[in-house]
C-alpha positions in Angstrom: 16.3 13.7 -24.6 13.8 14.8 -22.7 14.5 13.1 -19.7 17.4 11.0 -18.0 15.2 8.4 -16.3 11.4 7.7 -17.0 9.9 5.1 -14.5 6.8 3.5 -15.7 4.2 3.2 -13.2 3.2 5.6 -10.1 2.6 2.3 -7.9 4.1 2.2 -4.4 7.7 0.3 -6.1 7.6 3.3 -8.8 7.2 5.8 -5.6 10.0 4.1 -4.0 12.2 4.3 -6.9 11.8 7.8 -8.0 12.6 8.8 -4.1 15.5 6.8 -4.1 16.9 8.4 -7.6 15.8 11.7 -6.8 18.6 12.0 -4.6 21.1 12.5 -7.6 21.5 14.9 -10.7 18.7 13.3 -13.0 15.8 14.7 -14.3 13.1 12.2 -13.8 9.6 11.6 -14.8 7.0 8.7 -13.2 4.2 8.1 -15.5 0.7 6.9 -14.5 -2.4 5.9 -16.2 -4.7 6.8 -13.5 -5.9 9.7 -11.6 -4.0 9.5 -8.3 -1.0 7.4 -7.0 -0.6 3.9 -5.7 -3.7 2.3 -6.3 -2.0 -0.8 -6.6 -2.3 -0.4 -3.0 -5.3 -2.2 -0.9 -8.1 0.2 0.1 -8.0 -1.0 3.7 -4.8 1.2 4.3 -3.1 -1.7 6.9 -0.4 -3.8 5.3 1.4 -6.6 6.9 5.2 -6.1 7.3 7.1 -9.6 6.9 10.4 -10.6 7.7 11.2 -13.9 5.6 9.7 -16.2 7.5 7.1 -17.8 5.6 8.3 -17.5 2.0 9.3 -20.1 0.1 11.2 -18.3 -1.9 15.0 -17.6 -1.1 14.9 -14.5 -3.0 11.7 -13.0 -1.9 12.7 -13.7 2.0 16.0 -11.8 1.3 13.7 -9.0 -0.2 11.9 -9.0 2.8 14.0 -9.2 5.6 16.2 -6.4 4.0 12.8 -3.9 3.4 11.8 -5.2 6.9 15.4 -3.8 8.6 15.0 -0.6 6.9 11.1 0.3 7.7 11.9 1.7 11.2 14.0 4.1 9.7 11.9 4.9 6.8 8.6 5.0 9.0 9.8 7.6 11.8 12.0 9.8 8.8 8.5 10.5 7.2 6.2 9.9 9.8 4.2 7.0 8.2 2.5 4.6 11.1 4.3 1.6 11.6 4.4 -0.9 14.5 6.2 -4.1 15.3 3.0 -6.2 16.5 4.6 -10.1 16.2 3.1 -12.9 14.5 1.4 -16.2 15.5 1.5 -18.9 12.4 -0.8 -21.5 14.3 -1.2 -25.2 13.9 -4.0 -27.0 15.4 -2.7 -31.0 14.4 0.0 -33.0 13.7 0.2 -31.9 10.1 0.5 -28.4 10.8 2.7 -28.5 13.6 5.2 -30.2 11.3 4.7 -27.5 8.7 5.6 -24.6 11.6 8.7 -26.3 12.4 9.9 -27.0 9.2 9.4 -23.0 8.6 11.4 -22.9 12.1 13.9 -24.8 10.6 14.2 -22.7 7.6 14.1 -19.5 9.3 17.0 -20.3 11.0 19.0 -21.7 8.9 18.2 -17.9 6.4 19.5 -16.2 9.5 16.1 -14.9 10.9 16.4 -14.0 14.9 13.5 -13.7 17.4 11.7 -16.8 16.2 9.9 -19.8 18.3 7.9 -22.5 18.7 5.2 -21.6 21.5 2.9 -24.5 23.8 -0.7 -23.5 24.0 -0.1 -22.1 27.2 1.7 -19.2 26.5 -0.3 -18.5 23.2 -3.8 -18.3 25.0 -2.3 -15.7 27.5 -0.8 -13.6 24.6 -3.7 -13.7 22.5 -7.2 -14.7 25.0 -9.6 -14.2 22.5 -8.2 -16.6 20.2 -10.8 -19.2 20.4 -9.5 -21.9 18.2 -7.6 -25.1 19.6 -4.1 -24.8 19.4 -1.6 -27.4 19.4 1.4 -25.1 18.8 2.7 -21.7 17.1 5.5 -19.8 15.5 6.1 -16.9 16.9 7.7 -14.0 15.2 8.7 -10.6 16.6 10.4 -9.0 14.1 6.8 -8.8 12.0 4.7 -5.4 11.7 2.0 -3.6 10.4 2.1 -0.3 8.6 -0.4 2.4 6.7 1.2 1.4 2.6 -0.8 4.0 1.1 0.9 6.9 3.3 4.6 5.2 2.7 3.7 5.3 -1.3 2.5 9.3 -0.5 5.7 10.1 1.5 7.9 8.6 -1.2 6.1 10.2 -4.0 5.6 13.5 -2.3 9.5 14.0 -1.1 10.2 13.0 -4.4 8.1 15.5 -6.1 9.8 18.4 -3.9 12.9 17.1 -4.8 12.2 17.5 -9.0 10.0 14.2 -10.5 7.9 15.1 -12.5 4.7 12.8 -12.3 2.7 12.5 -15.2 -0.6 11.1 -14.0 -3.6 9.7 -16.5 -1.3 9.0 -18.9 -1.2 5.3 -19.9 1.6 3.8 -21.7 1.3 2.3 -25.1 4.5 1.2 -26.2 8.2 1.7 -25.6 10.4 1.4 -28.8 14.2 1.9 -28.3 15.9 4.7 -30.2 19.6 5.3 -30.9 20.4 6.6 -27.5 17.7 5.4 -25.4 13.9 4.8 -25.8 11.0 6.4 -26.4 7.9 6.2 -24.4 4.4 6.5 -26.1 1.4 7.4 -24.1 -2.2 8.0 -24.9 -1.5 11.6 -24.6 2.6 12.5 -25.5 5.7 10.7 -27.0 8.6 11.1 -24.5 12.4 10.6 -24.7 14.1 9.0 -22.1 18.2 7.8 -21.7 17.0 4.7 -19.4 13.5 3.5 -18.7 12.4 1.6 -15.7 9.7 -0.6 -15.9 7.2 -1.3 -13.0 4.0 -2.1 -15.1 3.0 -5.4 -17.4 4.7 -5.2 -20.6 3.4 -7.9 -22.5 2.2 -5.4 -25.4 5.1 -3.0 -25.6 7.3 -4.4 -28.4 10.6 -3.9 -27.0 9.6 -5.5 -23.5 8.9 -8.4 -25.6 12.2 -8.6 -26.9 13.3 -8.7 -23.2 10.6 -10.5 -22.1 11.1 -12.5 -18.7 8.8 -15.0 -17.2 6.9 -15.1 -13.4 4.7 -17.4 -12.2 0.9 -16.4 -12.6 -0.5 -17.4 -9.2 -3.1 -15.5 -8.1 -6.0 -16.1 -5.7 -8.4 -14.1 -3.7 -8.0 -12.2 -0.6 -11.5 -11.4 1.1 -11.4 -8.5 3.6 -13.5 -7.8 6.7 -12.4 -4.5 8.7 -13.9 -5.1 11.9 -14.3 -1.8 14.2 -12.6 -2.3 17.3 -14.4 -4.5 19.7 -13.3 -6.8 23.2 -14.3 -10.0 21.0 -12.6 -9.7 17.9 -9.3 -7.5 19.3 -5.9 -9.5 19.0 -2.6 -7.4 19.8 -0.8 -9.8 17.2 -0.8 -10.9 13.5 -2.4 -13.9 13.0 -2.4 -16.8 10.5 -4.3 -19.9 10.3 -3.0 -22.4 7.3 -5.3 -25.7 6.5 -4.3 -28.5 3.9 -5.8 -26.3 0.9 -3.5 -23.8 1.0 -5.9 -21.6 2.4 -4.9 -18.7 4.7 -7.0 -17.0 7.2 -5.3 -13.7 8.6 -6.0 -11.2 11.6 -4.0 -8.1 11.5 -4.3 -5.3 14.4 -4.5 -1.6 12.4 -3.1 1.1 13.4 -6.2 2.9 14.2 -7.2 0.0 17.0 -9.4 -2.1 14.5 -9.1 -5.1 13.4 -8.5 -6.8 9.5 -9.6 -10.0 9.0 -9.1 -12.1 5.7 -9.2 -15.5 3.9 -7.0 -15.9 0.7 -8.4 -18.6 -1.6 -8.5 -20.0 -4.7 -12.5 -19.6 -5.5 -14.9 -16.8 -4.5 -16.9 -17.0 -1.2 -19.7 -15.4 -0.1 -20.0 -12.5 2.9 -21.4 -15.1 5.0 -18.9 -17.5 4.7 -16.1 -15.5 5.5 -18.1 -14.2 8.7 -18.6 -17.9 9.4 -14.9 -18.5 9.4 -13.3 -15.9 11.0 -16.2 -16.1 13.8 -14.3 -19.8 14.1 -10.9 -17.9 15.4 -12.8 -15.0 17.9 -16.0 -15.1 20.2 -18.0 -14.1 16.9 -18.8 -11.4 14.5 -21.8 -9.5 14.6 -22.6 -7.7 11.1 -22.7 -4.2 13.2 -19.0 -4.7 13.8 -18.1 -5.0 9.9 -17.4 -1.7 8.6 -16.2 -3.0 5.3 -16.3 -6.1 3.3 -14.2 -6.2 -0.4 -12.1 -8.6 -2.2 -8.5 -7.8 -3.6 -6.7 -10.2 -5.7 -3.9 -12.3 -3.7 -0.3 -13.0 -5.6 2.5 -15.4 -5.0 4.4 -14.5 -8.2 8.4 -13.9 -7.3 9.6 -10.1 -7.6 12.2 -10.3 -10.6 14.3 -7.4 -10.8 15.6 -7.5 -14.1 19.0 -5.4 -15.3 19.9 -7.6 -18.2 19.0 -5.1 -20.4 21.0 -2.2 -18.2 23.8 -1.5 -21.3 20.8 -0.8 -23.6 19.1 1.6 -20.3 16.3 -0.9 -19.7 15.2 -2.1 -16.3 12.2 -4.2 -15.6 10.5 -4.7 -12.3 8.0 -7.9 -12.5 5.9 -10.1 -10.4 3.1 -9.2 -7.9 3.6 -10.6 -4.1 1.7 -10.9 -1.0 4.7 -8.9 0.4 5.6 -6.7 -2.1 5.3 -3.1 1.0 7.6 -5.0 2.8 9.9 -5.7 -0.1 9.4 -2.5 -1.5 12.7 -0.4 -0.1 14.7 -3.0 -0.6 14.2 -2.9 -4.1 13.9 0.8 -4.7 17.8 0.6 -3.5 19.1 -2.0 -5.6 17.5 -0.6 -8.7 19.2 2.9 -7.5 22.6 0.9 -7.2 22.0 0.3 -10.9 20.9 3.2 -12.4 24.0 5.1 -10.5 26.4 2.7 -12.1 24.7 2.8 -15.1 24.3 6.8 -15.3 27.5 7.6 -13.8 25.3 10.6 -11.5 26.0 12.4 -8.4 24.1 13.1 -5.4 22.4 16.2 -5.3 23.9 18.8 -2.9 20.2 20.5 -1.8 18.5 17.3 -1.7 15.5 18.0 0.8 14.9 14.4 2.7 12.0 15.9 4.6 8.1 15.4 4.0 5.8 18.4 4.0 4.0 18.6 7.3 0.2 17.5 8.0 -2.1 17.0 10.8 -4.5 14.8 12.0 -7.1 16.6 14.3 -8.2 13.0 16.1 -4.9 12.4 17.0 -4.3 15.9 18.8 -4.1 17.3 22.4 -6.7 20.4 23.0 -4.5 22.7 23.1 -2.9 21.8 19.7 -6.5 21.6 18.0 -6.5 25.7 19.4 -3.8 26.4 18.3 -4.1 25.0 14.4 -7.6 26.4 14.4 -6.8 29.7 15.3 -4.1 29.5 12.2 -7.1 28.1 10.0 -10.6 28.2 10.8 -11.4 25.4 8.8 -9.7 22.8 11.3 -12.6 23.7 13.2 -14.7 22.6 11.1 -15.6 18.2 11.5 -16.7 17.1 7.9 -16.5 13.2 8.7 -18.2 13.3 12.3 -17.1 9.4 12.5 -13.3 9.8 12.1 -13.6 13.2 13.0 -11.7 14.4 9.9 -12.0 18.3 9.7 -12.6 20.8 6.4 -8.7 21.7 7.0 -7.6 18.5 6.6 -9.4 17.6 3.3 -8.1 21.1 2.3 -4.5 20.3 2.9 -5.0 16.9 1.2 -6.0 18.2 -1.9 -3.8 21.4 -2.1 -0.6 19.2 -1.5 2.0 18.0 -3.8 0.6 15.4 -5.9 -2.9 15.9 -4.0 -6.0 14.2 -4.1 -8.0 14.5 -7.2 -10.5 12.0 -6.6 -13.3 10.9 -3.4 -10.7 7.9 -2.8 -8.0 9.7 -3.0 -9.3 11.6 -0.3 -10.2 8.6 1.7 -7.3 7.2 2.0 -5.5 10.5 2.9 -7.4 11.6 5.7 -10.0 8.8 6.6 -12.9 10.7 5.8 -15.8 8.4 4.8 -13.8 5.1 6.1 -16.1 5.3 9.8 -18.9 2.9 10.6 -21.7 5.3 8.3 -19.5 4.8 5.1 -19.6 8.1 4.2 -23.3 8.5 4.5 -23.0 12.0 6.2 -19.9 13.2 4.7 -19.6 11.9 1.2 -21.5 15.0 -0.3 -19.4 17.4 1.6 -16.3 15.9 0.3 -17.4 15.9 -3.3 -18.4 19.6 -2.0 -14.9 20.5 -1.6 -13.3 18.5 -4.1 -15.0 20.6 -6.5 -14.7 23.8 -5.1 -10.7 23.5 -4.5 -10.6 22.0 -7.7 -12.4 24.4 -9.8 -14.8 21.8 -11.0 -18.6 21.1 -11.4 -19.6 18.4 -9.1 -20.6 16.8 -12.2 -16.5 16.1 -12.8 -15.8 14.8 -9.5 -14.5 10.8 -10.2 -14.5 8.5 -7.2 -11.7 6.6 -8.3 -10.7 6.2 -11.9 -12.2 7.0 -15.0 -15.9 7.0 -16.1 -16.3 6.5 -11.7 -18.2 10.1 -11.7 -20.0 10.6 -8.1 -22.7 12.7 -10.0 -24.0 12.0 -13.2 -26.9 14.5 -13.1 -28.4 17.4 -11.3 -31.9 16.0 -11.0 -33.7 19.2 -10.9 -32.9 22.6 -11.2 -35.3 25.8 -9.8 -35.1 29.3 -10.5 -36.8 30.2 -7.0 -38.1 28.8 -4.3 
């Protein structure tokens, strides 16, 4: 065999999971079709932590209050930004306010502490630019925000150090079970494994099908606005605004003082629309406060974890959730409680539960910006003048265990590019670098996935000037 445990997919759950199993005597591989990690995860790098009180779903709130108790621990152990902000789930009439309290109700009865019913009152002077007419609100402390793309990194970079193997642009073609196990067919290699787990859709890989379980297909849109930090649009709280169509209008604070603000629905909307609604809940938005617009879809399928297939060494992950970061360590460690069992493994004795260093020149005092430049010149060096992200830190970024390949990559890594120009100033020096650390031509340099190259041409070339 050539490996113990291959986990399909290098999403934020397949991140999880390989961290979690890392910490036993398995050797491990995480295949992934495209060039960098977790791009299942949102560009806006702010994800909404929940803690079970508005799902539906029995299971899924159990998913989530259990990922939601452990992200404190998780969050300061790797350094990934996290904050407990509270929620406000608003009604504005009747109908609503009897929706809130049957949620109340529910809450309570699942367990779920630190929830209330607020008057207006009391809402207007935790939130005063909410502008809307409020007849009543739930009120939530125990909900968060946190950075998913850096929790995915931490889990996939401790678990490189610790032995996974990640086998990036590698897309899976089909799984076909052998005498001992499966084997694993890419577009590139064939690999052996004694248990495969399963974070991807399988519809196409013959012995998935054989195993086949259902989820719901429900999935809408969720359109973004990342509004730069402004008196008119700033709220210290996650908030959410439900009508009769099921549609769901969100502010969430990020963690670098900005502000998200989205609308989940069913059909496609135009930019103007969604400035038209959320100017509804705040004082207005002016298009100079945008500094991103972009749609990503929005799923309400139940997470399944499937172990029915755990004698033959087959473990399935399905269904795509609105609140899948929150869920996410929650399942990593049930799916490690079953592969233990299953593998009969022990923990390693040199396990290394520490992420590499890295810094974050905006964030530092003076006197620690001297110091780290004097170490490395290039921290001295500001590439993205907007976010004031420095040459060192791109460096570090790429030259780090599974480090940035592509212009995204480096986006989301270090915030270069994300600042109110959009990259227009620093865009060609990050391409710059890419390909100099990377020992490519510009030419090569992707911006996300495949056939996404930056520069297709040089336009002109001249022998002298």
């Amino acid at each position: 065999m050539d490996y113990d445990v291959l986990i399909l997919g290098g999403g934020l759950i397949g991140c999880a999971v390989a961290y979690e199993i890392s910490k036993y005597n398995l050797n491990i591989a995480v295949i992934e079709k495209d060039y960098d990690i977790a791009d299942d995860v949102a560009l806006i790098n702010t994800a909404m932590v929940y803690d079970g009180v508005e799902s539906e779903d029995t299971l899924n709130a159990k998913l989530e209050r259990m990922g939601n108790k452990m992200m404190d621990i998780i969050s300061a152990k790797f350094n990934v930004p996290f904050k407990r902000c509270g929620s406000l789930i608003i009604a504005q009439n009747d109908e609503e306010v009897e929706v809130i309290t049957n949620i109340y109700n529910r809450a309570i009865e699942r367990g779920i502490k630190d929830v209330s019913i607020l008057e207006p009152e009391y809402i207007y002077e935790m939130e005063p630019n909410l502008k809307v007419e409020v007849k009543k609100a739930l009120y939530s402390k125990n909900t968060g925000v946190i950075c998913p793309f850096d929790l995915a990194l931490s889990y996939g970079e401790v678990a490189f150090d610790n032995g996974v193997k990640f086998k990036l642009e590698e897309e899976v073609i089909d799984i076909q079970e052998i005498s001992k196990g499966f084997t694993v067919i890419t577009n590139k290699n064939k690999f052996t494994s004694k248990l495969v787990i399963n974070t991807i859709p399988s519809e196409n890989y013959s012995i998935v099908n054989e195993k086949k379980i259902g989820v719901n297909n429900n999935e809408g849109i969720l359109k973004y606005l990342l509004l730069d930090n402004n008196e008119k649009t700033k709220f210290s709280h996650a908030l959410f605004i439900m009508n009769s169509k099921g549609e769901r209008i969100y502010t969430l604070p990020t963690m670098e003082g900005d502000i998200v603000a989205a609308i989940s629905i069913k059909e496609n909307v135009s930019y103007k629309e969604l400035v038209n609604r959320v100017s509804k809940i705040t004082s207005g938005v002016d298009d100079i406060d945008v500094k991103m617009f972009l749609d990503w879809p929005f799923f309400e399928e139940s997470m399944v974890i499937d172990d029915s297939g755990i004698d033959d060494g087959l473990i399935q992950i399905k269904g795509k959730h609105y609140g899948q970061v929150t869920m996410t360590p929650a399942i990593a460690n049930i799916v490690c409680e079953s592969v233990v069992s299953k593998m009969k493994c022990k923990l390693k004795k040199d396990f290394n539960d520490k992420r590499r260093e890295y810094y974050k020149f905006r964030e530092l005092c003076d006197e620690e910006r001297k110091r780290i430049i004097k170490l490395d010149n290039k921290y001295g060096k500001i590439i993205c003048g907007c976010e004031k992200v420095t040459e060192g830190e791109i460096v570090d970024a790429i030259r780090r265990p599974l480090g940035a390949r592509t212009v995204e990559g480096v986006k989301r890594r270090t915030g270069a590019a994300f600042g109110n120009c959009q990259g227009a100033h620093c865009l060609n020096k990050v391409v710059s670098i890419l390909a100099r650390e990377t020992n490519k031509d510009m030419k090569e340099i992707a911006k996300d996935s495949k056939n996404s190259n930056i520069v297709l041409y040089r336009i002109k070339e001249f022998d002298s000037m």
